[in-house]
N, C-alpha and C positions, 0 to 999 in steps of 0.2 A: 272258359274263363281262365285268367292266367291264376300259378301256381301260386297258395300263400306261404311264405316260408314259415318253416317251423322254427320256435325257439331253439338254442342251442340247449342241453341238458347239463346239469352239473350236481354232481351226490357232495355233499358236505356231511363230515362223520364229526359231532363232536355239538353240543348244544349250549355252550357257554357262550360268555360275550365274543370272544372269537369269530364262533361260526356262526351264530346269528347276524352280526354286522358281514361278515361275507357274502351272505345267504341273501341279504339286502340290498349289498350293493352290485352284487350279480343281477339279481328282479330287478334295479335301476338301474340296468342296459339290457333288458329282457330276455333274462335265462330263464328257463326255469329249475330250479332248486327242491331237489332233496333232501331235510336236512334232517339226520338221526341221533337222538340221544338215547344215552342207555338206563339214563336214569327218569324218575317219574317227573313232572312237572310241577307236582307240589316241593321234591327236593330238590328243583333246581331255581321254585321262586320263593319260598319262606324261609323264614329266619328262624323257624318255630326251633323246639330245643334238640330233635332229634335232627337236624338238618345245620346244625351250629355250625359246624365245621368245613361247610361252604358259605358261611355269613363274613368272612370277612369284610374288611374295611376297604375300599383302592381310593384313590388319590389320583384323579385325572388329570392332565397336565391343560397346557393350552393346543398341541396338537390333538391328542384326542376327543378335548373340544366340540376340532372339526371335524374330527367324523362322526359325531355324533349326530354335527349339520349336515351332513351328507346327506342321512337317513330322516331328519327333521324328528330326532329321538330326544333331543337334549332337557325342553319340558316334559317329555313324559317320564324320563330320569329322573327328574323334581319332581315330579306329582309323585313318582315312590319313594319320595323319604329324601333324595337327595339336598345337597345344601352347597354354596359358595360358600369357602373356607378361605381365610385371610391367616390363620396363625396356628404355630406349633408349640406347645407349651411342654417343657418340660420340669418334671415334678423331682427335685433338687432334694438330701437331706430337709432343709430349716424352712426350703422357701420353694414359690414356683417363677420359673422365668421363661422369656420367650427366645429363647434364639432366633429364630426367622419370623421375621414377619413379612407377610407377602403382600408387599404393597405394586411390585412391578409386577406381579401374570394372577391370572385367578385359577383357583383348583375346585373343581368340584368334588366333593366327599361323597362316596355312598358306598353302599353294602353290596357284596355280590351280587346277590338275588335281586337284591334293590336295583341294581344295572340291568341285570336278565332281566326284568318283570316290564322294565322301559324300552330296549330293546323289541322286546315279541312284541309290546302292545304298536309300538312305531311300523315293525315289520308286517304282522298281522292286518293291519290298518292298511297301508299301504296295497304288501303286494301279495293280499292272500290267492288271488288266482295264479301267481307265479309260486310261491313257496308254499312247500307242503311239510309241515315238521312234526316228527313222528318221535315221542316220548317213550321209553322202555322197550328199543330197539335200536340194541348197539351194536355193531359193529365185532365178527367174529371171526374173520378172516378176510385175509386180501391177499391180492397178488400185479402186478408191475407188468406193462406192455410187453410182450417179447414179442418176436417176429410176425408170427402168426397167433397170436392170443390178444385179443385188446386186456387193459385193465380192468379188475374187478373186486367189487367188495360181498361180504358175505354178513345180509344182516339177520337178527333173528325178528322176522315178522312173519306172526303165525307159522313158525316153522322157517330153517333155513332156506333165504332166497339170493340167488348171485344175482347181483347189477352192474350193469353198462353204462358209463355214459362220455360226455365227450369233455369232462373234468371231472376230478375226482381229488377234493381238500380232505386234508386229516386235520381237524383242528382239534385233537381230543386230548391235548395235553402233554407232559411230558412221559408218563406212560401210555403211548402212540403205539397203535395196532400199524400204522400208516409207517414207523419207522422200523419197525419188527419186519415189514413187508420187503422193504428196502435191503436192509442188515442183509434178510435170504435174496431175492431177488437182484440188488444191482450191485457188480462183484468190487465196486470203485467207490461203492458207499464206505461212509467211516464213523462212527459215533461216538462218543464219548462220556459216560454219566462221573460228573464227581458226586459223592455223594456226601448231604448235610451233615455236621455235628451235632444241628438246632431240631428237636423237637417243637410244636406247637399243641396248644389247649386254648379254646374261645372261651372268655368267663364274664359274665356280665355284670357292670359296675352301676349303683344307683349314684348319678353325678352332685356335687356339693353345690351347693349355691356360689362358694368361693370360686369356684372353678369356672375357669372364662368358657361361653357358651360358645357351641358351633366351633369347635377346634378341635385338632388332634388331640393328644397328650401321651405323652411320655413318661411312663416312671423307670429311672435306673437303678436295677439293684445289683447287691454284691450278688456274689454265686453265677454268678453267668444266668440271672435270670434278669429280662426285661420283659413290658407290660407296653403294647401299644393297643390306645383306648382312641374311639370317635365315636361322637353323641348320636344316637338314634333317636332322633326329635319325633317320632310316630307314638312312641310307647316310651319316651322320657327317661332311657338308660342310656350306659355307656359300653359299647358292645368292644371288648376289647380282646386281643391276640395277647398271648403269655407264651412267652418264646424261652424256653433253659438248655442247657446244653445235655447230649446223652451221657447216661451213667452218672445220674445226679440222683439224688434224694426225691426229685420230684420226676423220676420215671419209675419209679417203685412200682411192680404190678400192687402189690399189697396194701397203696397210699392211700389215708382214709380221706375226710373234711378235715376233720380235726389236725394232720398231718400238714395238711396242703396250709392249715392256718399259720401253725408255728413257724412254716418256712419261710412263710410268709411277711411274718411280723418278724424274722429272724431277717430278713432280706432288706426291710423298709424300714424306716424309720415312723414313729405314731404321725407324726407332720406329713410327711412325702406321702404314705397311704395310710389313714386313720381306719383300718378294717372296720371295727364296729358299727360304723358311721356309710360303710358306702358297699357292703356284701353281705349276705346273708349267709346262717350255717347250710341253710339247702342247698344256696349256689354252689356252695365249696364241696360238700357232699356230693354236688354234679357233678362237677367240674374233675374230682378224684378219681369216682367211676370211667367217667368218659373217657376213653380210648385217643393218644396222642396221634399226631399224622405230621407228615414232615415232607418237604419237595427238596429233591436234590440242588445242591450249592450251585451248578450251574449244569451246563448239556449243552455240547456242539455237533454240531454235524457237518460232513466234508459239503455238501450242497443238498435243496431242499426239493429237487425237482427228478422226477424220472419219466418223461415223454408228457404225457399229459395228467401227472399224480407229483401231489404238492403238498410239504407241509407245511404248518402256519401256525405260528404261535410260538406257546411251548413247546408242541407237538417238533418243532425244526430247531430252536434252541432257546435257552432259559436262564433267567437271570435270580441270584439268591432271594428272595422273598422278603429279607428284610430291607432292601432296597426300594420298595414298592414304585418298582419303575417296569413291573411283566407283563401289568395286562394294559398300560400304556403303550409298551412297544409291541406287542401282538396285535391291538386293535388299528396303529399307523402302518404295521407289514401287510393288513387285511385291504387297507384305501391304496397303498401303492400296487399290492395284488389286481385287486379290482379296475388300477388306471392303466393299467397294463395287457389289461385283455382284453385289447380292440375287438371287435367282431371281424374285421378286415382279416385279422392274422392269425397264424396258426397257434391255435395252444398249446402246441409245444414249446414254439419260439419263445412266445412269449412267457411264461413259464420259466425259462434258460435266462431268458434276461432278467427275471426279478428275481432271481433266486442271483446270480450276477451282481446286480445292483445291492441288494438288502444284507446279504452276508457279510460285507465288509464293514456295515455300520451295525449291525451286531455281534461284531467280533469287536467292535469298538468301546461297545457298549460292556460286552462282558468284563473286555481288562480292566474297563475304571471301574468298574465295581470289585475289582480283585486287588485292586492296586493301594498299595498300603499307606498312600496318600490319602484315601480316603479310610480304608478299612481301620486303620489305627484308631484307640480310642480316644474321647474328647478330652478325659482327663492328659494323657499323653501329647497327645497335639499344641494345647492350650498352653504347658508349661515348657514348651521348646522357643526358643528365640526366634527360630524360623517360623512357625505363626505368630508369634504376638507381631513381627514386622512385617507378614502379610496382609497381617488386620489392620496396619496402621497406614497399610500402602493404599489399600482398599479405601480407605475414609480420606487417603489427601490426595488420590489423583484418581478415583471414581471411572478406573479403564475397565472398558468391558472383558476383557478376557481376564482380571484379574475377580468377577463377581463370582459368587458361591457358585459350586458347581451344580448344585439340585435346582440353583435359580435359572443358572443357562438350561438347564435339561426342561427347566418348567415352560419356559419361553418357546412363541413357536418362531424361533430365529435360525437357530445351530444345527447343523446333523451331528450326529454321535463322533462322526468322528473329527469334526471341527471341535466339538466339547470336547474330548479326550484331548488334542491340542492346545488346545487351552489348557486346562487339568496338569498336564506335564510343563507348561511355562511358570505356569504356577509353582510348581514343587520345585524350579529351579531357579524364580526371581529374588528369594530370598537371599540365595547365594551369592546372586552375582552380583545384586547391589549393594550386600557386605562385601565382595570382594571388591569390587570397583571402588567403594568407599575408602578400602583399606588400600589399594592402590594409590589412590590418591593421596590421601594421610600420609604416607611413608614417602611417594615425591614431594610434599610439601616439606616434612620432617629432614627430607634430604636438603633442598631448598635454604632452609631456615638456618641448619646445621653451615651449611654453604657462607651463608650472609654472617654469620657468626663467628664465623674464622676470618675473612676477608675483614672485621673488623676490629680482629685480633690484631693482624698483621700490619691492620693502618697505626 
């Protein structure tokens, strides 16, 4: 009887949205998948309180979308809690107003876990005789092809065990066992952590009826402390990230509830956030205790591939957090990984070319989010000349490279680094249709001056 081929194998280290969508879309070209996390699987699908701090919020764009349609995951996204989001609201001293409303691309909202828990259930459905994913067995060493060694991971299951196989993704974040492995291993590797000023704390808000449902929200306060809040329509809060800067009052080891309140109301105004009205003294009690965590400001690396070992995600480079555009771009690097590794070709090659292809549009990615075109604050922006005649370019001639730049990023139209293009026209049309303008003015004024004397002299 002739011989049946065997699937190709592939270990995936790393159990978040990342490597599950990997993991998936490797089993739909029929690999079979390893996939290892270090953590338990109730803390990587509940939101419960000791698990907060991987409950954040994401904001899916319209390319990630589709790969959510890859996997045929997108309603079971929704059946955990998720929602289409049309507006961002921000919560102003006196008043709330919306600055974007998204009427051109839809975003879907949800929670971490809320994504993980749709994911596995899409994956597990699918391709449980392909993927096999193993809970509280992480990943404790590696090491990189060399001549005569293939590559290998070292996980703890029942004891340490070294694995083979014929790929091997780190998607386990920006503290990467996968790039530790690289650093010692490949002597042309290069890495780089900037590290964050921002601290975070998850703190749960009970939502006002005032408050427009199904949206982000935004509260700015003074101190270098902001509040981003989205509705958890399961259990009818507002599950929100509290972002301050280090060596503030509110990284105090000593900070009680009572502390965290005053700063609180020291921070907002009674309108902007009415405390009494939307937090309990427990929560803030919690919330004082609980232990801050913070992701570095950004993370590059010279390339993301060494023979048949790959990083993916944050694990290969990483975008500030308050930009909520990382686990967008990690889950599009996963579908172009994945479209990329024919079964025809070798996974090295292949591998070499996405790592090729993908670095330049997150190196694109990074700089707009560094770029003080955008990173400037809104009170600053708003009161320069050069936006208020942006905004007013924007409303009378409705050009596409002149639209916000989170709108093009929302859009599945633009690669990163077309938007960053964009992005830089922008920061220089205000210039140059005041200069052009004032060009003109002054040969007119020359003009005029001109006719003025010739009918002096008549």
């Amino acid at each position: 009887s002739p011989m049946v081929e065997q699937p190709r194998k592939a270990i995936v280290i790393g159990g978040g949205p990342t490597g599950i969508v990997i993991s998936g879309l490797l089993a739909k070209k029929g690999w079979k998948v390893d996939l290892f996390e270090k953590e338990s699987r109730q803390a990587c699908t509940e939101t419960a309180e000791q698990h907060l701090s991987r409950a954040y919020a994401i904001s899916t764009s319209a390319r990630t979308l589709e790969v959510l349609d890859e996997l045929d995951a997108r309603q079971d996204v929704l059946d955990e809690g998720g929602y289409y989001r049309y507006n961002t609201f921000v919560h102003a001293g006196h008043k709330i107003v919306a600055p974007l409303k998204q009427v051109s691309f839809t975003t879907l909202s949800v929670v971490k876990t809320q994504l993980v828990c749709g994911l596995l259930k899409a994956v597990e459905r699918q391709f449980s005789h392909l993927v096999h994913i193993s809970f509280e067995n992480g990943c404790v060493s590696a090491g990189l092809a060399q001549d005569t060694e293939p590559a290998f991971v070292t996980v703890e299951r029942s004891g340490p065990q070294k694995l083979t196989a014929d790929l091997i993704v780190f998607a386990d974040g920006w503290n990467s066992c996968g790039r530790a492995c690289f650093l010692r291993d490949d002597p042309l590797f290069q890495s780089k952590v900037e590290p964050s000023i921002t601290l975070f704390k998850t703190i749960v808000f009970k939502p006002l009826p005032a408050w427009p449902a199904r949206s982000s929200h935004f509260w700015m306060g003074w101190n270098g402390l902001t509040i981003i809040g989205r509705e958890n329509i399961i259990d009818n809060t507002l599950l929100c990230l509290m972002a301050f800067k280090k060596n503030t009052p509110a990284t105090a080891s000593d900070l009680t509830g009572t502390d965290l309140r005053s700063l609180l109301a020291k921070t907002f105004t009674k309108v902007q956030l009415p405390l009494d009205d939307v937090v309990t003294q427990e929560e803030l009690n919690r919330v004082a205790a609980a232990p801050s965590y913070d992701n570095p400001n950004s993370l590059t690396c010279s390339h993301y591939n060494h023979r048949n070992v790959v990083l993916l995600g944050d694990a290969a480079q990483s975008v500030p957090i308050n930009v909520a555009h990382g686990t967008n771009a990690a889950l599009q690097s996963a579908l172009q990984l994945a479209a990329m590794l024919d079964s025809d070709d070798d996974v090295d090659l292949c591998l070499a070319r996405y790592s090729n292809s993908r670095k330049p549009e997150m190196d694109a990615l990074q700089r707009m989010m560094k770029h003080p075109f955008l990173t400037a604050g809104r009170r600053s922006r708003r009161g320069t000349w050069k936006h208020r005649l942006l905004e007013r370019l924007r409303r009378w001639t409705g050009l596409p490279y002149l639209a916000h730049v989170q709108t093009q990023l929302g859009l599945n139209e633009l690669s990163y680094v077309e938007v960053e293009r964009n992005m830089l026209w922008q920061q220089a049309t205000p210039v140059v249709v005041a200069g052009s303008v004032g060009v003109v003015s002054a040969g007119l004024w020359v003009l005029w001056v001109r006719a003025l004397l010739k009918l002096r002299d008549k």
